[in-house]
PyMOL CGO cylinders between C-alpha atoms (Angstrom):
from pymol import cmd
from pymol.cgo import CYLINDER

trace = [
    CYLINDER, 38.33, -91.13, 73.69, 41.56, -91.45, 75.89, 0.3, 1, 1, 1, 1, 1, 1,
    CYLINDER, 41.56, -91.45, 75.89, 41.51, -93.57, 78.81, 0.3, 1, 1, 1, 1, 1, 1,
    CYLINDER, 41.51, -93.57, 78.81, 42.35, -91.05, 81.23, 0.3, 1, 1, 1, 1, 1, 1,
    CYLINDER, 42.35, -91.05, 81.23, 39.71, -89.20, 80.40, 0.3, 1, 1, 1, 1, 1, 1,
    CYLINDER, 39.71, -89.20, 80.40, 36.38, -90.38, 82.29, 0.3, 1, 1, 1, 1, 1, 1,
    CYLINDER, 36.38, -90.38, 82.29, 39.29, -90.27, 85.37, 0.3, 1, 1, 1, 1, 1, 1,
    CYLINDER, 39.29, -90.27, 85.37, 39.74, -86.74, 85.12, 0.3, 1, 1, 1, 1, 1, 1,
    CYLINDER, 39.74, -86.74, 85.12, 36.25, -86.20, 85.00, 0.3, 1, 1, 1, 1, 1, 1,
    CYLINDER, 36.25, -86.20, 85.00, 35.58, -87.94, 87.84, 0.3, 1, 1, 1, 1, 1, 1,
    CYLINDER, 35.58, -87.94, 87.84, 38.12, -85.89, 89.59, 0.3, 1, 1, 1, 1, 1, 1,
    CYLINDER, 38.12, -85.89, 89.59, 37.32, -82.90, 88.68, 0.3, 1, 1, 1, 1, 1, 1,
    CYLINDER, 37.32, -82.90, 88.68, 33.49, -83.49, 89.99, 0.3, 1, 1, 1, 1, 1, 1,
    CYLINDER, 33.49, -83.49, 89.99, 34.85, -84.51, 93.30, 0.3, 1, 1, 1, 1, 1, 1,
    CYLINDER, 34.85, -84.51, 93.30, 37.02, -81.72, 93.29, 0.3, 1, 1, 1, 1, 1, 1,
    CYLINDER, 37.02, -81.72, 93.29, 34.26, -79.20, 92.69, 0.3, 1, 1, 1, 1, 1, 1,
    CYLINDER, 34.26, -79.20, 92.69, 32.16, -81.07, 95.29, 0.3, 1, 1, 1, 1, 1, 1,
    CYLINDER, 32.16, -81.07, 95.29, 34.68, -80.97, 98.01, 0.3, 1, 1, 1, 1, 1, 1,
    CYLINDER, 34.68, -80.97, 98.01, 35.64, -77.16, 97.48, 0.3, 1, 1, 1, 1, 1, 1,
    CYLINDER, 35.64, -77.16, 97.48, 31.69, -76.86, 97.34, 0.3, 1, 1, 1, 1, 1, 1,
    CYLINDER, 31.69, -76.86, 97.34, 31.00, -78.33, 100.92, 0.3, 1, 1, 1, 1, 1, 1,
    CYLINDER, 31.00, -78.33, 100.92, 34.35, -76.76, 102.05, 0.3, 1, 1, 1, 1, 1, 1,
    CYLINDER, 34.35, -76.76, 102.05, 33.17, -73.25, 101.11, 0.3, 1, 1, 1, 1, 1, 1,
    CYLINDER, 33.17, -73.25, 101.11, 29.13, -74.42, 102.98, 0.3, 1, 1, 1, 1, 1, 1,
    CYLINDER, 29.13, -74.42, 102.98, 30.81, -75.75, 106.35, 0.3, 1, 1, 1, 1, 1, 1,
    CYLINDER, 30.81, -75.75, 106.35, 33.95, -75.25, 108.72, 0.3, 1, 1, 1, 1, 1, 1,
    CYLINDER, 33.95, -75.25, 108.72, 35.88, -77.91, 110.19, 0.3, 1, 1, 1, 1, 1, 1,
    CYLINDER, 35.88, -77.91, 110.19, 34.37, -78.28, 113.59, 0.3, 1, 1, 1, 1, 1, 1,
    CYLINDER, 34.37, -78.28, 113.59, 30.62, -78.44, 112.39, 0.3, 1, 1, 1, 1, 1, 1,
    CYLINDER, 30.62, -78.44, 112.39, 31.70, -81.19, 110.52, 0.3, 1, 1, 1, 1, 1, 1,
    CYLINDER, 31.70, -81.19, 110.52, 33.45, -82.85, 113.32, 0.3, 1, 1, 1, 1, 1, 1,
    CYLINDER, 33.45, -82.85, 113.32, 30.71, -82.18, 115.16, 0.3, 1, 1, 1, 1, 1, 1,
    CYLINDER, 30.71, -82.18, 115.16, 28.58, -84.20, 112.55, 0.3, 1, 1, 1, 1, 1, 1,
    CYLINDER, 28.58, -84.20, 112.55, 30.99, -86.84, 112.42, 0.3, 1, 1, 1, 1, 1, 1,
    CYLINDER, 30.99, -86.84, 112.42, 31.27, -87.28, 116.57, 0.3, 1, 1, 1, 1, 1, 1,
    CYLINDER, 31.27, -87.28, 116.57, 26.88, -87.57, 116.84, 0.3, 1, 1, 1, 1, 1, 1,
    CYLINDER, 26.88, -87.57, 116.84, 27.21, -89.85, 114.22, 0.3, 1, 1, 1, 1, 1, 1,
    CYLINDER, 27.21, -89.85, 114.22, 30.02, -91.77, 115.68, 0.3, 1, 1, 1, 1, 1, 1,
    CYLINDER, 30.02, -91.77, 115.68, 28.57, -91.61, 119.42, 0.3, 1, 1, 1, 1, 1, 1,
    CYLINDER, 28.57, -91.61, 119.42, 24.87, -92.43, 118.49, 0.3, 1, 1, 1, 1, 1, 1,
    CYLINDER, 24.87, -92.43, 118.49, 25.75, -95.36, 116.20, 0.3, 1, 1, 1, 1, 1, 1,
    CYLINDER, 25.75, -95.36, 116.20, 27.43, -96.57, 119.32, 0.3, 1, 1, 1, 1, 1, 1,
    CYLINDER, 27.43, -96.57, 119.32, 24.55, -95.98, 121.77, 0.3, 1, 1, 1, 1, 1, 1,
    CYLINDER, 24.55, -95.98, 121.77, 22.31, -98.25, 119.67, 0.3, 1, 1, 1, 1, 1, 1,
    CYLINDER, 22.31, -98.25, 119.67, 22.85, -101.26, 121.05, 0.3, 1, 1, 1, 1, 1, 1,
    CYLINDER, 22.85, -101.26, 121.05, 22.14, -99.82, 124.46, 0.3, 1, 1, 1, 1, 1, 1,
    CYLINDER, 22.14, -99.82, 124.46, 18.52, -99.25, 123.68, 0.3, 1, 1, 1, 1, 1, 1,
    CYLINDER, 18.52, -99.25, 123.68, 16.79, -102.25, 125.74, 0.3, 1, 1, 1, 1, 1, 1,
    CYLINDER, 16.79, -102.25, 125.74, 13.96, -103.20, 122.94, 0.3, 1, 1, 1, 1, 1, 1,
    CYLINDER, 13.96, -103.20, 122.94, 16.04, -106.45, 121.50, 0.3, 1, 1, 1, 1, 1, 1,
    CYLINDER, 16.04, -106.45, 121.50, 17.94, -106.91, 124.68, 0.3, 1, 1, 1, 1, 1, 1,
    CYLINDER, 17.94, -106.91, 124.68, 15.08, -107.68, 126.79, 0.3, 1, 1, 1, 1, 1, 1,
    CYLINDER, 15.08, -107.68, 126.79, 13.37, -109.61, 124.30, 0.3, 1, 1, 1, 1, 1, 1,
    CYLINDER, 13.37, -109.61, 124.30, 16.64, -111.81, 124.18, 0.3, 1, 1, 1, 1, 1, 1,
    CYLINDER, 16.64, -111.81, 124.18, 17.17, -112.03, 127.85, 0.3, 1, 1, 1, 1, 1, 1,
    CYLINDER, 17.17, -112.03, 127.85, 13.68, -112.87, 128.91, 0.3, 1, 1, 1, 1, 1, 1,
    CYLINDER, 13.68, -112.87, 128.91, 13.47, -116.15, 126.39, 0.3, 1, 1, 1, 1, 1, 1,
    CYLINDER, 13.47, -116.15, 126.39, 16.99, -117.42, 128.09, 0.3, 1, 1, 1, 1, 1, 1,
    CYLINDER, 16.99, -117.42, 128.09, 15.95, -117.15, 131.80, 0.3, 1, 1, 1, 1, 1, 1,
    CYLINDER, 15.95, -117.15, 131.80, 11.86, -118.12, 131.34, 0.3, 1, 1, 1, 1, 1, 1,
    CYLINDER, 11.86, -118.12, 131.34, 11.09, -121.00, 133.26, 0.3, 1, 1, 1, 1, 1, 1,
    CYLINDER, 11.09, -121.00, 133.26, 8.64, -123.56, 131.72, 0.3, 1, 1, 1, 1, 1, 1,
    CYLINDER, 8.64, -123.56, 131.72, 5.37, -123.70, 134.45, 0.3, 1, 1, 1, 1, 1, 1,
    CYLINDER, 5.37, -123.70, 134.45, 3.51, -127.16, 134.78, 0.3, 1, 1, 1, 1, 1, 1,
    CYLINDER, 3.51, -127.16, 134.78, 0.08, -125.95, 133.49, 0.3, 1, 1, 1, 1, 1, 1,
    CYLINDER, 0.08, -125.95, 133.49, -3.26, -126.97, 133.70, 0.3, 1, 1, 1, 1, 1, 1,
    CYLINDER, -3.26, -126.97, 133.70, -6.59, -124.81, 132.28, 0.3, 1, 1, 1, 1, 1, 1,
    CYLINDER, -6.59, -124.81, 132.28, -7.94, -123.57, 128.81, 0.3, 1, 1, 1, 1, 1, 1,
    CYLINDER, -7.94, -123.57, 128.81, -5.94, -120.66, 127.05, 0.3, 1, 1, 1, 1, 1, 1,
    CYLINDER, -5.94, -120.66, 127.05, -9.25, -119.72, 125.32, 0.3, 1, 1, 1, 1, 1, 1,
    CYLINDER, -9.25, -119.72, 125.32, -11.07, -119.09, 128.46, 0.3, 1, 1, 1, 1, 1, 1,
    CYLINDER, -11.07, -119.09, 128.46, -10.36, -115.80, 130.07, 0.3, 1, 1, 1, 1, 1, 1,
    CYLINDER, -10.36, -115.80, 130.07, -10.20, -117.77, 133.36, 0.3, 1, 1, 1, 1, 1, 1,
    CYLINDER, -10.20, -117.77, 133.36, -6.79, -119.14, 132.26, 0.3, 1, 1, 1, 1, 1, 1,
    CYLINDER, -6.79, -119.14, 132.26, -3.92, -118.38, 135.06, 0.3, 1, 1, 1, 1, 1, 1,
    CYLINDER, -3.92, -118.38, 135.06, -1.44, -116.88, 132.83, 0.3, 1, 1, 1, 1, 1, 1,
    CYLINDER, -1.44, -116.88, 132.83, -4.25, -113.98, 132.46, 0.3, 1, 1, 1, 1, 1, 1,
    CYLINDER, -4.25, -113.98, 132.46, -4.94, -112.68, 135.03, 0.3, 1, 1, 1, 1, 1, 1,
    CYLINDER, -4.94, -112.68, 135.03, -3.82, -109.00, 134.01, 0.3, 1, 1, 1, 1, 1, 1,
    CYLINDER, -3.82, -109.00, 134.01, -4.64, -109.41, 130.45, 0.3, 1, 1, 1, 1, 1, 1,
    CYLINDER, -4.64, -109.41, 130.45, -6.73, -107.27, 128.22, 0.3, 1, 1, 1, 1, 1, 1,
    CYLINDER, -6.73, -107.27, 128.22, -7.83, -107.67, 124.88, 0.3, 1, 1, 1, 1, 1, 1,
    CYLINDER, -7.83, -107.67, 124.88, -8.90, -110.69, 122.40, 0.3, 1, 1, 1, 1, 1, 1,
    CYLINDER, -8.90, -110.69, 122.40, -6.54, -113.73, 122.95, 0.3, 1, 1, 1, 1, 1, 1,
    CYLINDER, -6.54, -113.73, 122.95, -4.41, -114.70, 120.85, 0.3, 1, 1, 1, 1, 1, 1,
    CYLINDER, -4.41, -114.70, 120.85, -5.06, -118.45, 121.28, 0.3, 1, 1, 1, 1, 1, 1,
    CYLINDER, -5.06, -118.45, 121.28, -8.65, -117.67, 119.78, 0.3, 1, 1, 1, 1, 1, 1,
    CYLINDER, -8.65, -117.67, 119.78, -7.28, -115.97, 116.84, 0.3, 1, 1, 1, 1, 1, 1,
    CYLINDER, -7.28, -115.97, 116.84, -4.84, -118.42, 115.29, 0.3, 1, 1, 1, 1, 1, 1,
    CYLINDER, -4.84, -118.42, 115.29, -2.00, -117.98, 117.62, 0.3, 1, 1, 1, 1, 1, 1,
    CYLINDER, -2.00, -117.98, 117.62, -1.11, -119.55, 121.41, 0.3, 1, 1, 1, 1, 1, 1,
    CYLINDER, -1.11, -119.55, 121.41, -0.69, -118.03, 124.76, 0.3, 1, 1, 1, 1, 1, 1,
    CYLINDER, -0.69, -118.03, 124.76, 2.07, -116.97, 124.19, 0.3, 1, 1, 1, 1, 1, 1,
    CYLINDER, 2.07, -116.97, 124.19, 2.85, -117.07, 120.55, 0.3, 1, 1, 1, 1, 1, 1,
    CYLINDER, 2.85, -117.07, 120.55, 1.36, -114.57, 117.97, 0.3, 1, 1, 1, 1, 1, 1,
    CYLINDER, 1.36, -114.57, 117.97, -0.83, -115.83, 115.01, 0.3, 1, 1, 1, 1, 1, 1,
    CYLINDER, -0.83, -115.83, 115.01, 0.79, -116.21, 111.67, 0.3, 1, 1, 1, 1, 1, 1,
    CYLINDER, 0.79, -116.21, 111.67, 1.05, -112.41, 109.65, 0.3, 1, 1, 1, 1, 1, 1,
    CYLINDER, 1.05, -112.41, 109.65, 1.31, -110.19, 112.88, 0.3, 1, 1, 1, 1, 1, 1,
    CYLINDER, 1.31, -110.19, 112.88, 4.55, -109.55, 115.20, 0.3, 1, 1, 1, 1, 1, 1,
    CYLINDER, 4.55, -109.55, 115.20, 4.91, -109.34, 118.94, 0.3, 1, 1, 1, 1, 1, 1,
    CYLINDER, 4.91, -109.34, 118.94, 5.51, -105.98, 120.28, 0.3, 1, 1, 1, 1, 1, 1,
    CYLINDER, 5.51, -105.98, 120.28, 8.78, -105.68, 122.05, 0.3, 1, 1, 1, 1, 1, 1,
    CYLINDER, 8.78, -105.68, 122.05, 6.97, -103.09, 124.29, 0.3, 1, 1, 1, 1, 1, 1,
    CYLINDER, 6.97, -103.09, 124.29, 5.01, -105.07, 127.30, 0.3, 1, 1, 1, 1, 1, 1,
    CYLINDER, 5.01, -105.07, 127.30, 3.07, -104.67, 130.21, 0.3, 1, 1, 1, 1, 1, 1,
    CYLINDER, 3.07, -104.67, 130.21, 3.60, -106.67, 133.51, 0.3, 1, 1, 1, 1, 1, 1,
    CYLINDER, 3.60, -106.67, 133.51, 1.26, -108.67, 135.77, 0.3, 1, 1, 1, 1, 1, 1,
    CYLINDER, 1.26, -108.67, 135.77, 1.98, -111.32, 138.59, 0.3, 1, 1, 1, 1, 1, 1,
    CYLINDER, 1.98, -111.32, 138.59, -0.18, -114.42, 138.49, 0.3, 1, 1, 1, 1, 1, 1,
    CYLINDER, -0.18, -114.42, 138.49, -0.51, -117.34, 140.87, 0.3, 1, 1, 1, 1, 1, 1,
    CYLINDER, -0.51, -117.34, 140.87, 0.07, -121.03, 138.42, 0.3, 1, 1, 1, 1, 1, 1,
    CYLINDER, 0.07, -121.03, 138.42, -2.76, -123.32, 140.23, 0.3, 1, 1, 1, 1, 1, 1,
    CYLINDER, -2.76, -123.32, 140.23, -0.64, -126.38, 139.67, 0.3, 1, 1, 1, 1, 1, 1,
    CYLINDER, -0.64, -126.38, 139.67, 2.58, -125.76, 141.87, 0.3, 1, 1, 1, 1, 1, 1,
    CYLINDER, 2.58, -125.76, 141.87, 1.20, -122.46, 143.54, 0.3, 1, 1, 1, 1, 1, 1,
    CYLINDER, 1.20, -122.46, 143.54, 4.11, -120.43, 143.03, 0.3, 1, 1, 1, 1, 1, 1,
    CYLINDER, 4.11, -120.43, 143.03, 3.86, -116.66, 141.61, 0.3, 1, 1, 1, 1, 1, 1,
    CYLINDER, 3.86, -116.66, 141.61, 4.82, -116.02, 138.12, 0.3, 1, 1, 1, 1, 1, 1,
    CYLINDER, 4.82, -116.02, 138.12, 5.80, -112.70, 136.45, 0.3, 1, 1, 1, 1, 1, 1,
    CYLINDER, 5.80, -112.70, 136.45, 3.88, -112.34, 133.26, 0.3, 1, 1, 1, 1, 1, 1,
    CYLINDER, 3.88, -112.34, 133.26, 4.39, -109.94, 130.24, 0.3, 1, 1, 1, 1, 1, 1,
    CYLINDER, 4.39, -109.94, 130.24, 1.76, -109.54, 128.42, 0.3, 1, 1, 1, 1, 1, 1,
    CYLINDER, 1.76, -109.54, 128.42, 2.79, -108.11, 124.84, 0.3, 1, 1, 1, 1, 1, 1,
    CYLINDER, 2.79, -108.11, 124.84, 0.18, -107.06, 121.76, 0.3, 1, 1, 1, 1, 1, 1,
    CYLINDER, 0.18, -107.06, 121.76, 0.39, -108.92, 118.21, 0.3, 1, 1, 1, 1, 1, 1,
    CYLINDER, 0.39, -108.92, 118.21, 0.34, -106.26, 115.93, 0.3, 1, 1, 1, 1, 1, 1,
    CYLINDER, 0.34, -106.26, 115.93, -0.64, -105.81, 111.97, 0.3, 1, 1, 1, 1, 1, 1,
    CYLINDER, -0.64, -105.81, 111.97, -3.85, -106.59, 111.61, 0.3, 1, 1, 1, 1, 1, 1,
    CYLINDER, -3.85, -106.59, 111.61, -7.19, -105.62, 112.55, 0.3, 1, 1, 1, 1, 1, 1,
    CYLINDER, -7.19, -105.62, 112.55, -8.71, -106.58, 115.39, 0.3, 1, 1, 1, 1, 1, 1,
    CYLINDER, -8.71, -106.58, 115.39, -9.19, -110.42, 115.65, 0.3, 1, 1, 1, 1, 1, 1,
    CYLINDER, -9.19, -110.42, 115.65, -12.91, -110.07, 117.55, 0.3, 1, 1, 1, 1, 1, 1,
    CYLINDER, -12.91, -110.07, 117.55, -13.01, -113.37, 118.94, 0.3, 1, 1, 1, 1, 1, 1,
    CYLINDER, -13.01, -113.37, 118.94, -12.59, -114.27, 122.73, 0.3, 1, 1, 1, 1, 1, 1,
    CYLINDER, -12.59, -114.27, 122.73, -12.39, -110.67, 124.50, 0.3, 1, 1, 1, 1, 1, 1,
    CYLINDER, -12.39, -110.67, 124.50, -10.73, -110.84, 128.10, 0.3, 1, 1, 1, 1, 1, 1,
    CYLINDER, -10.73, -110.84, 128.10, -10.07, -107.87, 130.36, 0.3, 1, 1, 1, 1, 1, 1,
    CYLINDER, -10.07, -107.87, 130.36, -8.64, -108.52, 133.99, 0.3, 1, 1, 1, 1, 1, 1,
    CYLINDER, -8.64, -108.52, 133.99, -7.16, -106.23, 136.66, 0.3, 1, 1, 1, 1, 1, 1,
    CYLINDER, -7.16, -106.23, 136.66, -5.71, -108.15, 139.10, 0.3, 1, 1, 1, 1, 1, 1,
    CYLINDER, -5.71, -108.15, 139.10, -2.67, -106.12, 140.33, 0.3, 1, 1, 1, 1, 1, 1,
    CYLINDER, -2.67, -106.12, 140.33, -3.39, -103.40, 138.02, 0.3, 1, 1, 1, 1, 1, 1,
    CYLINDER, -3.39, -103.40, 138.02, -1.96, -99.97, 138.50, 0.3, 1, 1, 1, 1, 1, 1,
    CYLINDER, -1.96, -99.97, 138.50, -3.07, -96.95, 137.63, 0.3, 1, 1, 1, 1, 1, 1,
    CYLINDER, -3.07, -96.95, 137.63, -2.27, -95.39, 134.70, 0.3, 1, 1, 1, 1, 1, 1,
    CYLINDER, -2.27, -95.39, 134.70, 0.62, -93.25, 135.96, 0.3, 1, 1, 1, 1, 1, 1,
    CYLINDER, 0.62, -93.25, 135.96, 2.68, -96.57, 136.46, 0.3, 1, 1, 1, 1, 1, 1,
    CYLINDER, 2.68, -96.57, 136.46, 2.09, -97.60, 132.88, 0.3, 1, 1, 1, 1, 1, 1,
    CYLINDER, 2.09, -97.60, 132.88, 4.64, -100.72, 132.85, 0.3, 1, 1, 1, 1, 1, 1,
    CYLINDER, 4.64, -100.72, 132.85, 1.84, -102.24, 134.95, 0.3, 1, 1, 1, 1, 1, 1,
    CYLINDER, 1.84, -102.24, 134.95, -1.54, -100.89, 132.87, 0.3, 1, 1, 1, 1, 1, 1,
    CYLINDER, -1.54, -100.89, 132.87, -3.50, -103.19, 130.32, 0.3, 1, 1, 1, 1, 1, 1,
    CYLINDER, -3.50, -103.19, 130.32, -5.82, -100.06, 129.35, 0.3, 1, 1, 1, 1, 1, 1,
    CYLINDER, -5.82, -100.06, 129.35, -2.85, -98.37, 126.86, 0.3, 1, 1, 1, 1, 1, 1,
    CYLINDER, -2.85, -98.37, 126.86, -1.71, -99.48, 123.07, 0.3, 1, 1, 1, 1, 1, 1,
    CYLINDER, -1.71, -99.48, 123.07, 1.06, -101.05, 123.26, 0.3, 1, 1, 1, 1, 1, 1,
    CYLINDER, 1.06, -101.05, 123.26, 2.05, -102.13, 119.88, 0.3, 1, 1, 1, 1, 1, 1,
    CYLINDER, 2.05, -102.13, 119.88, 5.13, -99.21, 119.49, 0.3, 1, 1, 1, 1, 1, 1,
    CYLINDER, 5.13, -99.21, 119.49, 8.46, -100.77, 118.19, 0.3, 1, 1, 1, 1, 1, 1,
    CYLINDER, 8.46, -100.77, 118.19, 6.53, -102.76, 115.46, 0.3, 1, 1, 1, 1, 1, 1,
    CYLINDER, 6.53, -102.76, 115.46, 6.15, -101.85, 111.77, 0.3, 1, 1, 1, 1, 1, 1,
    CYLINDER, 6.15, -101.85, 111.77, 2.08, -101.17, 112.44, 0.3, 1, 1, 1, 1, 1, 1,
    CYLINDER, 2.08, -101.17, 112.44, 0.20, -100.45, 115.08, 0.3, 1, 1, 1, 1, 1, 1,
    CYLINDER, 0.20, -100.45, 115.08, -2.79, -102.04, 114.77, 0.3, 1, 1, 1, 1, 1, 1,
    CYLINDER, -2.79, -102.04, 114.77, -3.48, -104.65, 117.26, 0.3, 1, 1, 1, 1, 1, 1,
    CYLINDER, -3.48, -104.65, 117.26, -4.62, -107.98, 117.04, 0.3, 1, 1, 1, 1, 1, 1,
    CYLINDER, -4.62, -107.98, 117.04, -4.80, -109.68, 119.85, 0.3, 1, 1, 1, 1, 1, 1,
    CYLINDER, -4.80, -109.68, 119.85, -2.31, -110.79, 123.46, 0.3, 1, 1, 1, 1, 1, 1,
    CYLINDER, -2.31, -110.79, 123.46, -0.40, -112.98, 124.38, 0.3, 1, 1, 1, 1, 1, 1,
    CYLINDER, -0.40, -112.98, 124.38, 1.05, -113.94, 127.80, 0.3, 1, 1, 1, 1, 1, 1,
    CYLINDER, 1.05, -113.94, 127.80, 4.70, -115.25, 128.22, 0.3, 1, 1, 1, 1, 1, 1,
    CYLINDER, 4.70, -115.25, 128.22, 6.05, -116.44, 131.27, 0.3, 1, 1, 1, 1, 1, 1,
    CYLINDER, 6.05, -116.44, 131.27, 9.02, -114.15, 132.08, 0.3, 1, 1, 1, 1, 1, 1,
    CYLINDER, 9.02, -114.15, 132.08, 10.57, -115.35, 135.45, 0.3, 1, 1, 1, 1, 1, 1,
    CYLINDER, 10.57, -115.35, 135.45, 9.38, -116.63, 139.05, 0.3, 1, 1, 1, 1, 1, 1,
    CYLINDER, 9.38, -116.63, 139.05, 8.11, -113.71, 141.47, 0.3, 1, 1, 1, 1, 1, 1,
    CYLINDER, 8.11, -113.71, 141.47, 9.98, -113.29, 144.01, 0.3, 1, 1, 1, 1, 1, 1,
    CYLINDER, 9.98, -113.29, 144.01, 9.56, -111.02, 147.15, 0.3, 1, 1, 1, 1, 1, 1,
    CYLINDER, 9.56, -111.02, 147.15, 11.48, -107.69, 147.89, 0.3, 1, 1, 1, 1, 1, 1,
]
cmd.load_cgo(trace, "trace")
């Protein structure tokens, strides 16, 4: 067998390919492909999923606290709905071991009883496993209706994550309220 010859092989099968797709498409579809391709790829990082995640851990202040974050009657919940995560092998505001925090949150303003200032609060699902069953907690203080869903407890939330079965909540401290 000649060198060349596994060469002109693979020429002549991208050959036949290319005259293939060239007979199949015209130029501007396929520079129409090419530009969605281009322009979505860019718009990616503009979706706000890992942005907010990122910005929200630089800018959180750390609260003096005080209370039990296995009692429903803990400050940091008073929006909160569903089985807490600090029951279930996990913290307030860390997610047990095996499932992963939802980048997708809902929003609730709670007063800290220790320095009586008004924290905003997201309140994010741990999702990938059943239901944990222990510790159940529903408040509605400041809840909106349904319509302004960023601000709802009653709605799944665990959409960005690999499964969407929930767990339990958590509750992290995103920022200090302040009035508009």
């Amino acid at each position: 067998m000649n060198s060349r010859e596994p060469w002109k092989m693979l020429d002549a099968w991208l050959e036949n390919g290319s005259r293939q797709i060239a007979r199949r498409t015209s130029r501007r579809s396929f520079l129409a492909r090419v530009g969605t391709l281009l322009v979505g790829g860019a718009a990616l990082p503009l979706l706000p999923v890992a942005r907010i995640e990122a910005a929200e851990q630089s800018r959180a202040p750390a609260p003096d606290e005080t209370g039990d974050p296995t009692k429903c009657e803990y400050w940091r919940y008073c929006a909160i709905h569903g089985y807490l995560c600090a029951c279930c092998g996990g913290a307030a505001n860390v997610c047990p071991p095996g499932t992963e925090m939802s980048p997708i949150t809902w929003i609730g303003t709670c007063r800290n009883p220790v320095d009586h200032k008004e924290y905003v609060i997201a309140y994010n699902d741990c999702c990938g496993q059943s239901l944990c069953g222990r510790c159940l907690c529903s408040r509605t203080e400041g809840e909106q209706p349904v319509y302004n869903t960023f601000r709802n407890n009653d709605l799944l939330w665990c959409f960005g994550t690999e499964s969407r079965a929930v767990h339990c909540s958590v509750s992290v401290v995103v920022g200090l309220a302040t009035k508009t």
